[in-house]
Steps between C-alpha positions, in 0.01 A plus 500: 500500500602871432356837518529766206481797651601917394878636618714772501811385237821661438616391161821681473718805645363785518191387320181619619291192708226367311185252627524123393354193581707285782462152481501405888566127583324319806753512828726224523659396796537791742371699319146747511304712197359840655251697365657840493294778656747769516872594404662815535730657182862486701803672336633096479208462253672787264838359582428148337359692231804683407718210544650635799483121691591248227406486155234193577222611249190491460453596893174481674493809675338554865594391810369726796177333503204290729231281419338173569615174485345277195643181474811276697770300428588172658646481838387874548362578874567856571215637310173365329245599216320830646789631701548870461901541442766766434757337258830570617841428331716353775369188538726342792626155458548398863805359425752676376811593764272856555190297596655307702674762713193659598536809180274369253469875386822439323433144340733429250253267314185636472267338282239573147228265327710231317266531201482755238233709418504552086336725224212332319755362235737326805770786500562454880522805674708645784251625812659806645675426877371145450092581500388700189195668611365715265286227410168346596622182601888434608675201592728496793745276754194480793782653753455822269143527671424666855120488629388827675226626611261542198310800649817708339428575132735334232602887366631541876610173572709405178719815591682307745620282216822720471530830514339604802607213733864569322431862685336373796780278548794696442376709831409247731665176390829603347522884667348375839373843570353527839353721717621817499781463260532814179437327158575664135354354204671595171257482186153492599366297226294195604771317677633798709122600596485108574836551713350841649146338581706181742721824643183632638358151589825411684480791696741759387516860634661658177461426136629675222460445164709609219391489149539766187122535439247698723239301384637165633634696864101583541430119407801414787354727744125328468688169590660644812800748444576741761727723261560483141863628279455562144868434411539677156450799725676439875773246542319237689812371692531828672089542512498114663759633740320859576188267580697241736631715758825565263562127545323293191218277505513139681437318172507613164307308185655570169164405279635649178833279483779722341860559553366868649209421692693245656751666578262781649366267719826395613563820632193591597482248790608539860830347654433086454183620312356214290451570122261295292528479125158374361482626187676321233784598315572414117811237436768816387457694818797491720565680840808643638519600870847618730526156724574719765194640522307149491726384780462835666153596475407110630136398498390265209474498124200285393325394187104385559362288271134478464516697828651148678136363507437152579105495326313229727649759815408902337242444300195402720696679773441849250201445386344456824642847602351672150158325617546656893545829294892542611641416141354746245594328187167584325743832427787328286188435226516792274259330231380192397478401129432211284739257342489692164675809707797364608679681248373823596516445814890454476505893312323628844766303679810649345360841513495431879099548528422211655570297809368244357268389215313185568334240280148388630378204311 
């Protein structure tokens, strides 16, 4: 048995995304179909689409997505038909030396559906992260699944796919920001509101965002900035300083993930300040820093990827708070849109007028 059902294909680089029908085979082993509900447009989406991962086309684009389960594989417990999921794409293999030290944040061999998903003439295709879920149907490894609560809506829900949880979890998983610690975000796209949002959430007395747009400061400011920098105006190490008591903030997220925002947040951090690099930097970036100063300043240079989540542990845990009223991720949805839009929706992303775009099927 299969399922043809519409997606969201990249055919080549740079090409514009066009509909097609995916040819969706019944879950083997391990494995689960979901009936998409929801996926947000992430900048990862326009990444595979300008070749910028690998050169794997045609891709099925979509990733940051919930929905219900349709179907199981074999030997598949964790979730049933009916089970309302957010696909992630670290599925944790238990095993691996991470898992078994107690970090399966870091596993080093997550897992995807072992079968392909193909175009309607059996050109397999490549599902973006893994999951491929600007589609009406997707087939994933059932570890990619997490129930929650289904009261949340999918548009809300899906978010914590990637990007936001990637922001969430650079603050309080990677950053540990606590209680009265000072936080700057730099670039207050969706990931560095995300990162802004858990600041708040963890309790911290100062945040600062830092960004080159007034329109996305305001956007940082509804999620829970005390003080904004628009740094194509004000140096924001010196404004991150003036703000901290002349000392720096206690932890520093680079969401942008350049040589110079890095090394802004470097400096912009307190005496063994932590500094958080989230966003993601492109292969030909390099960084050079005095040693002295990293030996020095002391504190600790991290990297957070998918903000250190471990799904089966954040994701009810967040979505619970959102439905208490404590998490207000109903304000990272700028629009939603149908699959035909995707395209567009990328424009409105590049011209930075979004937070984020999301597909409602």
């Amino acid at each position: 048995m299969s399922y043809e059902v519409q997606g969201v294909i990249a055919r080549g680089k740079g090409e514009p995304v066009s509909l097609a029908t995916v040819v969706v085979p019944d879950p083997g082993p391990g494995e689960a179909v979901v009936n998409v509900q929801a996926c947000g447009v992430c900048h990862t989406d326009l990444h595979y689409r300008e070749g910028g991962i690998n050169d794997e086309f045609p891709f099925l684009l979509g990733h940051e997505a919930a929905g219900t389960v349709e179907a199981v594989g074999e030997g598949v417990t964790t979730v049933a038909p009916g089970d309302y999921v957010i696909l992630n794409w670290r599925a944790v293999c238990g095993e691996c030396r991470a898992c078994l030290r107690g970090r399966p944040w870091y596993c080093f061999a997550t897992h995807n559906a072992r079968q392909k998903m193909t175009l309607a003439d059996g050109t397999e295709l490549s599902p973006a992260l893994g999951i491929g879920a600007f589609v009406e149907k997707t087939l994933v490894a059932a570890g990619q699944c997490t129930k929650v609560d289904r009261a949340a809506s999918p548009a809300v829900a899906g978010l914590l796919g990637c990007g936001v949880m990637a922001g969430l979890g650079a603050a309080i998983n990677t950053g540990g920001v606590t209680r009265g610690d000072s936080v700057a975000v730099i670039g207050c796209g969706g990931v560095g509101d995300a990162a802004i949002m858990g600041a708040s959430l963890a309790g911290a007395r100062t945040i600062i965002a830092v960004d080159v747009d007034d329109r996305k400061l305001e956007w940082a400011r509804g999620v829970g900035a005390t003080h904004t920098v628009n740094s194509r105006a004000t140096d924001p190490v010196e404004a991150i300083r003036e703000l901290t008591g002349g000392h720096g903030a206690d932890v520093v997220i680079d969401a942008v993930g350049r040589p110079e925002t890095y090394k802004q947040a470097f400096y912009a951090r307190d005496l063994a300040g932590t500094v958080v690099l989230v966003g993601v930097p492109t292969p030909e970036m390099t960084l050079e820093l005095p040693l002295l100063d990293v030996f020095g300043r002391g504190g600790a240079l991290k990297s957070s990827w998918y903000g250190d989540c471990l799904p089966s542990r954040d994701f009810p845990m967040l979505i619970d708070l959102y439905l208490q009223g404590r998490l207000g991720l109903d304000k990272f949805v700028s629009e939603t849109i149908a699959l035909d839009q995707v395209e567009e929706a990328f424009a409105r992303m590049g011209r930075g007028e979004v937070l984020r775009s999301v597909v409602v099927l």
